[in-house]
C-alpha positions in Angstrom: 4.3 21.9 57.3 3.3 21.9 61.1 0.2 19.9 62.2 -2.7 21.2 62.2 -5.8 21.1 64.5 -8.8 21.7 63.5 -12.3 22.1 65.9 -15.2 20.2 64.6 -18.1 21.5 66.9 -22.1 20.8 66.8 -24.7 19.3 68.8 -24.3 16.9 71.1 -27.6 15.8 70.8 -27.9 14.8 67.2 -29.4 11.5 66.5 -27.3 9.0 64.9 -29.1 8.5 61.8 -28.9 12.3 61.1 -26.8 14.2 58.6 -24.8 16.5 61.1 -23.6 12.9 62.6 -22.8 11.2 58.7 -21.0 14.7 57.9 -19.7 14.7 61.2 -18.1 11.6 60.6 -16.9 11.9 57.1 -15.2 15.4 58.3 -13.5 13.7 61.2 -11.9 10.9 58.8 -10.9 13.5 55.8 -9.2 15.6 58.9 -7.3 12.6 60.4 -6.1 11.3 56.4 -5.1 14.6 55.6 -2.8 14.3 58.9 -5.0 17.3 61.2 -5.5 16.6 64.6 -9.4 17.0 65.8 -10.3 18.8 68.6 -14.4 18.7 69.8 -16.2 18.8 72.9 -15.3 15.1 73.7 -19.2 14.1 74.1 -21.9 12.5 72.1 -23.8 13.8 68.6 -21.5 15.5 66.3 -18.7 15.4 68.8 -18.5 11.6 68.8 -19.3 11.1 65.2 -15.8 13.3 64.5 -13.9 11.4 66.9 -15.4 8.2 65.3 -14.3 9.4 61.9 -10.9 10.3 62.9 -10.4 6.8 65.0 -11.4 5.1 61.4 -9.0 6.7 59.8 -6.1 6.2 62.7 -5.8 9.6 63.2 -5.7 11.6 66.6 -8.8 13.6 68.3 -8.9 15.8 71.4 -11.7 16.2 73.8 -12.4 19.2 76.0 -14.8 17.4 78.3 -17.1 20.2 80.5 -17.1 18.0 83.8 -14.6 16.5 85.6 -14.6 12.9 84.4 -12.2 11.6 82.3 -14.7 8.7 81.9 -17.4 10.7 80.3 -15.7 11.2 76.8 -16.9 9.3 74.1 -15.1 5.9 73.6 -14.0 7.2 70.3 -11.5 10.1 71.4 -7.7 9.6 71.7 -7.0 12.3 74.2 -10.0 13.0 76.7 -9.3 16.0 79.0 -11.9 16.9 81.7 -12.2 20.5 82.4 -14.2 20.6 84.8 -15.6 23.8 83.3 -19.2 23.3 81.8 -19.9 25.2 78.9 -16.8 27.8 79.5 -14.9 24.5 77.5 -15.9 26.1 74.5 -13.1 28.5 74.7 -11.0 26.4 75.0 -12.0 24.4 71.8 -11.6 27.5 70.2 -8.1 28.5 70.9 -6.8 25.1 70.4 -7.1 25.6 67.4 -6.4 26.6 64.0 -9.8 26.6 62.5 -12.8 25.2 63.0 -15.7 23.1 61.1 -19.5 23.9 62.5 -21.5 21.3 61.4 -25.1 21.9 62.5 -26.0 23.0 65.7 -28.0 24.7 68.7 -26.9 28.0 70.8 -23.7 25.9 72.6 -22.5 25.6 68.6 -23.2 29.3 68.0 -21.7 30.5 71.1 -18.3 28.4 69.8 -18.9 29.7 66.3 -19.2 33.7 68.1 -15.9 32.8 70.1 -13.7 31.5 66.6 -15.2 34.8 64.8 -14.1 37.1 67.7 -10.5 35.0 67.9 -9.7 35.9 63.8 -10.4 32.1 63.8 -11.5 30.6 60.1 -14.9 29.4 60.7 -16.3 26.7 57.8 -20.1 25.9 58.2 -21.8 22.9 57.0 -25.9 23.5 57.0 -25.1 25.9 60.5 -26.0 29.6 61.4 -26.2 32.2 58.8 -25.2 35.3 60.4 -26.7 38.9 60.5 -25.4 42.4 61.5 -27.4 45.1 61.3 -29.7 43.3 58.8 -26.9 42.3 56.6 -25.4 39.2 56.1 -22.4 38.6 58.2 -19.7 36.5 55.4 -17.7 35.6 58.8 -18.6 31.6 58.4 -17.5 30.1 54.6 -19.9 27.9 53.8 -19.4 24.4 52.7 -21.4 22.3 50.2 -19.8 18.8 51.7 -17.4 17.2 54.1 -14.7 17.2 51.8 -14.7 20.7 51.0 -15.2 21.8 54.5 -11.8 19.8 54.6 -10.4 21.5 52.0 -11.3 25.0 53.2 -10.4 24.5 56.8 -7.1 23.3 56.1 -6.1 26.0 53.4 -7.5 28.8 55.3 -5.4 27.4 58.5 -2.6 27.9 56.9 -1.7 24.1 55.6 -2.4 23.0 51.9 -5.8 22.7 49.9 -7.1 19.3 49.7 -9.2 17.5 47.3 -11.1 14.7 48.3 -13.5 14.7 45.8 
């Protein structure tokens, strides 16, 4: 089976003591043991919690840093790669990769959630937007109960096997 990478997005902003940053981390370290490669944002919040989970595990995580600074990714990340392109990144985090895990968030994590949707990308939410259309629910986002099932799902619907870290 190929490697797979798997966008954990959120906000940058969370506090540290909050649950987007514990799932956040417990995501990122499932990922890495299960052999996925993480690919965020590269900054602080949810971003850094992932990369912190993946670096406990001894896994690999990719950063798409907005600025041009190598220096201002998280000291967590294995790869940081400055873009130089603000919030346009996101795109990038998107088609790099095979699915994606949004785990809380603001407007940036719904404008990266919109991107994954329009890109046929699997999109797993953990306590993030509920979508609408036309006054109906939008099914577009599977929602998780945990980090280990967003695992699970992410991985199986990205095309590598189901796991169960429960």
């Amino acid at each position: 089976m190929a490697v797979l990478y798997v966008a954990v997005v959120g906000p940058g902003e969370a506090a540290d003591d909050s649950p987007e940053v514990a799932a956040a981390e417990a995501v990122g370290w499932a990922l890495a043991t299960a052999g996925a490669i993480v690919v965020c944002g590269g900054l602080g919040g949810v971003m850094a919690a992932a990369a912190r989970g993946v670096a406990a595990a001894g896994g690999t995580s990719i950063g798409l840093l907005p600025g041009t600074e190598r220096a201002a990714g998280n000291q967590w990340l294995s790869v940081a790669l400055p873009t130089g392109l603000g919030e346009a990144r996101n795109a990038l985090v998107v088609r790099a990769a095979d699915a994606m895990i949004a785990i809380g968030g603001g407007y940036g994590t719904l404008a990266e959630v919109a991107l994954a949707l329009r890109a046929d990308l699997p999109v797993i939410g953990l306590d993030t937007w509920n979508l609408a259309r036309g006054g109906h629910h939008d099914t577009g986002i599977v929602t998780a109960d945990g980090a280990p099932e967003a695992v699970a799902l992410a991985l199986r619907l990205a095309g590598g096997d189901a796991l169960d870290l429960r």
